[in-house]
ZAKOL-725206 format. One record per residue (C-alpha): residue in one letter; x, z, y. Coordinates in steps of 0.001 Angstrom, whole numbers, plus 500000, padded with zeros to 6 digits. Last residue first. Example, Ala and Ser with C-alpha at 12.3 -4.5 7.8 and 13.67 -1.06 7.14 Angstrom:
% residues 2
S513670507140498940A512300507800495500
***
This chain:
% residues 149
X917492450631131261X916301450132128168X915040453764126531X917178454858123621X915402455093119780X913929458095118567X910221456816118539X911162453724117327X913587455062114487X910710457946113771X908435455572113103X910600453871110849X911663457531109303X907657457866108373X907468454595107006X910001454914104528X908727458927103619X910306461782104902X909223464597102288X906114466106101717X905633466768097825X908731468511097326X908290470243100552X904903471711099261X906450474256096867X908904475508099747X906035476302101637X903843477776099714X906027480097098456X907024481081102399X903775481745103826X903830479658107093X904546481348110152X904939477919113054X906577478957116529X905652477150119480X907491474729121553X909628473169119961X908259473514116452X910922476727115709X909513477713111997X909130480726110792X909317481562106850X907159483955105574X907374486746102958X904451489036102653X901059488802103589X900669485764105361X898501484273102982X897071481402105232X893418482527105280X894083486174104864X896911486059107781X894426483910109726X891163486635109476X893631489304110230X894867487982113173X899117488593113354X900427490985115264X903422490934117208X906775492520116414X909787492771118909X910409496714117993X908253497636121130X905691495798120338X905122492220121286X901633491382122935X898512489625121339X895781487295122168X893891486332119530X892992482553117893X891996481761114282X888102481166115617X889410480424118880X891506477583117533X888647476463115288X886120475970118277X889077474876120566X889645472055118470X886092471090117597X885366471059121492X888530469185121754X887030466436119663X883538466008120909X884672465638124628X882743468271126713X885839470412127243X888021466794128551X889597467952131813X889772471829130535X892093470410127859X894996469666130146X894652473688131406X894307474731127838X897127473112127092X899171474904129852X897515478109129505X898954478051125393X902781477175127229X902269480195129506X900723482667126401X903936481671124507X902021480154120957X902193481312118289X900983479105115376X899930480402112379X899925478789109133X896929477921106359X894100478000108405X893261474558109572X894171474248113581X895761477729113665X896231480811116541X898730483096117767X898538483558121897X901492485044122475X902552487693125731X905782489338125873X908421486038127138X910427487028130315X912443483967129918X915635484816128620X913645487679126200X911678484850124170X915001482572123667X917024486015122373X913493486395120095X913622483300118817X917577484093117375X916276487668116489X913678486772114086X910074488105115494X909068490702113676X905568490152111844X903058492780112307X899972492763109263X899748496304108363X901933495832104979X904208494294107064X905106490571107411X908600489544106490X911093487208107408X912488483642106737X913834481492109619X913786478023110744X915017475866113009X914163475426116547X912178476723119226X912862475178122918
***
């Protein structure tokens, strides 16, 4: 389970290092082999190959549905298959690191069960502009709150 979030670098030819505390999680479970990909171009999502089968496995049921065709149309358009180094760097599609600016400094973000690489400028300017709104910690109250037994 990815969590948290932490800054680091992209090279000048394109290979993020994975931060130490996500690559500890990576290493428990045998973890070499990412699928990185995006749903709208401006972050990366890496994916643990296993965890990427998975989904692609529950969308297999539905590939003539309208609205995972569009997904995996713009996930395989972002999307390449990609192994760690070994110096625990993996990297990133050219056409996505252009698109997203991943060119520099990033921040990654643990989102459970990926790993998010959003430019890190961009980021921090857009938090002022995104934060928890009333509705959204409502929903989050219901969605949070314990089961009945």
């Amino acid at each position: 389970m990815f969590r948290g979030n932490h800054p680091a670098k992209v090279d000048e030819k394109g290979r993020l290092k994975l931060p130490a505390a996500f690559k500890q999680l990576l290493d428990a479970e045998g973890t070499a082999r990412f699928y990185i990909t995006s749903t709208d171009g401006s972050s990366a999502e890496i994916w643990p190959l296993s965890e990427w089968e998975a989904r692609e496995t529950k969308l297999a049921d539905y590939s003539m549905d309208e609205a995972v065709q569009r997904y995996i149309n713009v996930t395989s358009y972002y999307g390449q298959q990609v192994e760690t180094d070994t110096q625990a760097r993996l990297l990133l599609p050219q056409i996505l690191r252009g698109k997203a600016s991943l060119n520099t400094d990033v921040v990654v973000l643990g989102k459970m069960k990926y790993l998010e690489v959003v430019n890190r400028e961009n980021f921090e300017s857009s938090l002022a502009t995104n934060e928890l709104t009333a509705e959204n910690r409502k929903s989050l109250a219901t969605i949070l709150q314990p089961k009945a037994q």
